[in-house]
C-alpha positions in Angstrom: 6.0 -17.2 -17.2 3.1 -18.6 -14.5 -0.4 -18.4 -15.7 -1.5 -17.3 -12.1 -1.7 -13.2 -11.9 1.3 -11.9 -9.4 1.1 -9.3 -7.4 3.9 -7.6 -4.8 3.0 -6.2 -1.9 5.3 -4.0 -0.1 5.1 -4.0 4.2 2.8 -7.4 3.3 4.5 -9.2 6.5 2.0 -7.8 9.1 -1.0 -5.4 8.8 -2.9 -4.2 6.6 -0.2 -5.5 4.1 -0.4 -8.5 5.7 -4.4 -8.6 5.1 -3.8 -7.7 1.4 -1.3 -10.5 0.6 -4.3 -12.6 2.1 -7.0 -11.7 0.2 -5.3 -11.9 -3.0 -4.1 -15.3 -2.4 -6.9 -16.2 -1.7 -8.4 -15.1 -5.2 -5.3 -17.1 -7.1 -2.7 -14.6 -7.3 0.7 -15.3 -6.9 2.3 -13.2 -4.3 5.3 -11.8 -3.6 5.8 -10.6 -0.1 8.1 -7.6 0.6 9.5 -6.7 3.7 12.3 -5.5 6.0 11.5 -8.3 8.7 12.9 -11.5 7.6 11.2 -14.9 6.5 11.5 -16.2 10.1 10.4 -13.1 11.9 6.9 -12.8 9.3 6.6 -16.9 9.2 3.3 -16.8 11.0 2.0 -14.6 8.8 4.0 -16.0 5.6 2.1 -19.6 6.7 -1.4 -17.6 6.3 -0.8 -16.4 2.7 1.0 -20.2 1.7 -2.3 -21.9 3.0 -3.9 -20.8 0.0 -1.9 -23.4 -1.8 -0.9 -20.3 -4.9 2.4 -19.4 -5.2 3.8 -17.1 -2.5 7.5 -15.6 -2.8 8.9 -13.9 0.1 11.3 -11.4 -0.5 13.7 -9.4 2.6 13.8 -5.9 0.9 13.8 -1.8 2.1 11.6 0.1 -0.5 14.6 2.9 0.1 17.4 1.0 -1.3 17.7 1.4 -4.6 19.9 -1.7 -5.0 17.1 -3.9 -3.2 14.4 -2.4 -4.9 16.6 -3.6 -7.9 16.5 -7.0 -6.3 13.1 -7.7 -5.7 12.2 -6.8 -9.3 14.9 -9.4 -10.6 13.5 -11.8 -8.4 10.0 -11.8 -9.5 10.8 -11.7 -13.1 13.3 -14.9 -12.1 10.6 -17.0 -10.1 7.1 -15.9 -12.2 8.2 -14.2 -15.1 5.2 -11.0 -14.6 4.3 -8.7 -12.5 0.4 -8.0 -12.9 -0.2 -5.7 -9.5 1.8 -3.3 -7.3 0.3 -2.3 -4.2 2.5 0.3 -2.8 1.6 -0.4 1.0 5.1 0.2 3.1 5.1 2.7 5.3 5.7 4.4 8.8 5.0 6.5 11.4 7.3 9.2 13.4 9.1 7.1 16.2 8.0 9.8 18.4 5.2 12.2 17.6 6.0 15.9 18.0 4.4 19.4 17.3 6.0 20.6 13.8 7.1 23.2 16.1 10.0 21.4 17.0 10.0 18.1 14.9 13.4 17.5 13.7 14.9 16.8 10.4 16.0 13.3 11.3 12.2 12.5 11.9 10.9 14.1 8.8 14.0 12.1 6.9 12.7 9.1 8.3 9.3 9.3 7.3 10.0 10.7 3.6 12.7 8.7 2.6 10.5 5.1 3.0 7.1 6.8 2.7 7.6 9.0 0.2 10.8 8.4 -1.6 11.1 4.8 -1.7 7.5 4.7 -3.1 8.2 7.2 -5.8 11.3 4.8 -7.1 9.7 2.1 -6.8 6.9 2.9 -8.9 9.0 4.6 -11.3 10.8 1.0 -11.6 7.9 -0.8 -11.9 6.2 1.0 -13.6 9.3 0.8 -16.7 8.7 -2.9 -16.6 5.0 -2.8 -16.5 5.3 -0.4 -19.6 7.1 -3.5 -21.1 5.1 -6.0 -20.5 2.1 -4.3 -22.6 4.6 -3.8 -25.4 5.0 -7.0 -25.3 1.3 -8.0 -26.5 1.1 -10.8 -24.0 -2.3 -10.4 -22.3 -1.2 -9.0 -19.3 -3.0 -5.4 -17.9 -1.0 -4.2 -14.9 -2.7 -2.2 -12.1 -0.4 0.0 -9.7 -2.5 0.9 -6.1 -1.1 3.1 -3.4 -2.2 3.0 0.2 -2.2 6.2 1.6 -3.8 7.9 4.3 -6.7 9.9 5.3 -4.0 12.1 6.7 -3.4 12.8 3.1 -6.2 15.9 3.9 -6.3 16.0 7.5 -4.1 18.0 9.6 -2.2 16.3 12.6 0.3 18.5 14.1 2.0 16.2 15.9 3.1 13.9 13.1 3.3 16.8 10.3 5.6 14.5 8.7 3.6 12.0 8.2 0.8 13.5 6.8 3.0 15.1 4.3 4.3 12.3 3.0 0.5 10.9 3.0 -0.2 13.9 0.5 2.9 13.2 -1.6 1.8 9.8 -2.2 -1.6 11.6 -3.4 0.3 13.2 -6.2 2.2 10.4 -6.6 -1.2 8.5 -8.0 -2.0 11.5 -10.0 0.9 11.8 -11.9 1.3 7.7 -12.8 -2.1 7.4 -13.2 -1.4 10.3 -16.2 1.7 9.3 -16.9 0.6 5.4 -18.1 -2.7 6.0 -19.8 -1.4 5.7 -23.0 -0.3 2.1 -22.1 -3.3 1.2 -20.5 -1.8 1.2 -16.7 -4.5 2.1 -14.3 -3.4 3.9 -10.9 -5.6 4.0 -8.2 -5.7 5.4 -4.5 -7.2 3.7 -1.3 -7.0 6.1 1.7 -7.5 4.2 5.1 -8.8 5.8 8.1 -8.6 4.5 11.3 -7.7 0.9 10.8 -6.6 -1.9 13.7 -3.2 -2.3 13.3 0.2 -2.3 15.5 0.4 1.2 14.0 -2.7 2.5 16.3 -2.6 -0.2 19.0 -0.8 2.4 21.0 -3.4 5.1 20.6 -6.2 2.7 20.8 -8.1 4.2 23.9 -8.0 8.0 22.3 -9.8 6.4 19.3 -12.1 4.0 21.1 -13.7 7.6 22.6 -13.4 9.4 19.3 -15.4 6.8 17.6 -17.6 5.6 20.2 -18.3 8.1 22.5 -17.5 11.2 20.3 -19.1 10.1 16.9 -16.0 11.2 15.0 -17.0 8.2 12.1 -20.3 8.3 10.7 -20.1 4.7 10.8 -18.9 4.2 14.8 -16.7 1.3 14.5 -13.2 0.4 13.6 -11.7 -0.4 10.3 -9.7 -3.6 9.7 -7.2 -4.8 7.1 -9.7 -6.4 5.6 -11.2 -3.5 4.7 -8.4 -2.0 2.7 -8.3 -5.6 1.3 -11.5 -5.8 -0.2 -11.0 -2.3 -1.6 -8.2 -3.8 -3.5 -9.7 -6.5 -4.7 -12.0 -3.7 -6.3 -8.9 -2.1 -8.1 -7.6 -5.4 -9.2 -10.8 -6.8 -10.4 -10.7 -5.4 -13.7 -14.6 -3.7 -13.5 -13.3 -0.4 -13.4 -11.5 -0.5 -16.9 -12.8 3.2 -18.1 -11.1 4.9 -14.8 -7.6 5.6 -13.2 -6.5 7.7 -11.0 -9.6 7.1 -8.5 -9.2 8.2 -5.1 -11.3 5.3 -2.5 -11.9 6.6 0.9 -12.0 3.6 3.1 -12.6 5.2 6.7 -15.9 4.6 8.2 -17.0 7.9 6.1 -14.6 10.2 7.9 -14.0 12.1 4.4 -17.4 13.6 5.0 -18.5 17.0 5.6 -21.1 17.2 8.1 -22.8 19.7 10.4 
């Protein structure tokens, strides 16, 4: 077993994954990459998180699968022997947004099955190892954080699937974070709002003039990955030991109600 800390982080090849694996490499942990593009496609990016000089694993894996999911847990145990952090961070859009009107089942499929799904099973695997490794008595107090969504509470009709799945991964915090108390697993929630990502690049203008010109954000700017990095730095940091199942809103104060 390494002494460094290891965290995986699921979608970490480009992002606000991407930005995550970054920051926690850069604070000593050991990170394990997981993604659907390959090593070559995320080597930029892979480069970034190596120059850190801790150890980096990058593992090709679909959250869905439940044979790869299977696989990447192997794998970690192989190369660091621990597993310290989960950041459940994989997820997607609809390939094309459309009203729920007339959405179709393939869409919402899509969305649930690596959104939702794959998250749920995942965690439930880690979670069963996790649970092990405090058995075991050997130091280690794991941490499980889900990136999900202002859309989580906030209605868009045009990608209803999407913010479902946002919502399910809501309870899915809520139900872990009850579910591991008794071992001393925290579960925490960071909700995003509108961050600068390939995810909103193609809807950057409509935002621009939400934020800017309509005032949308209390704070009239846009969020980065390194945002929802430093909010998990938070979570991992130890300092919030008497809490789980915290919710972090990390959106330029969009959460607000306001008059």
């Amino acid at each position: 077993m390494i002494t460094h800390k290891v965290v995986l982080v699921t979608g970490a090849a480009r992002g606000i994954g991407h930005g995550i694996a970054i920051q926690l490499a850069s604070e000593g942990y050991a990170v394990a990459v997981m993604d659907v593009l390959t090593e070559e496609q995320a080597k930029e990016n892979v480069d970034k998180v190596k120059s850190f000089r801790t150890p980096v694993l990058y593992i090709n894996g679909d959250i869905t699968s439940d044979e790869s999911r299977n696989a990447v847990l192997r794998k970690i145990d192989s190369e660091f022997g621990r597993l310290d952090v989960l950041v459940n961070n994989a997820g997607v859009a609809p390939r094309i947004r459309m009203d729920i009107l007339s959405t179709t089942q393939e869409s919402f499929d899509f969305v649930l099955n690596i959104n939702l799904k794959g998250t749920f099973f995942l965690t439930q695997l880690v979670s069963n190892y996790m649970v092990d490794e405090v058995k075991k008595n050997i130091g280690i107090m794991p941490v499980i954080i889900n990136i999900s969504s202002m859309s989580a509470y906030t209605s868009s009709t045009a990608r209803g699937e999407y913010c479902i799945s946002k919502a399910g991964i809501s309870m899915i915090t809520t139900l872990f974070a009850d579910r591991l108390a008794e071992y001393g697993i925290h579960v925490y929630e960071i909700r995003p709002g509108i961050i600068a990502t390939d995810m909103t690049a193609a809807v950057k203008e409509k935002y621009d003039r939400l934020i800017l010109q309509e005032g949308i954000l209390p704070l009239k700017k846009w969020g980065y990955p390194e945002d929802i990095a430093n909010a998990v730095s938070v979570f991992c940091s130890g300092k919030l030991s008497y809490s789980t199942g915290e919710v972090m809103n990390v959106d330029g104060g969009f959460h607000i109600r306001r008059l």
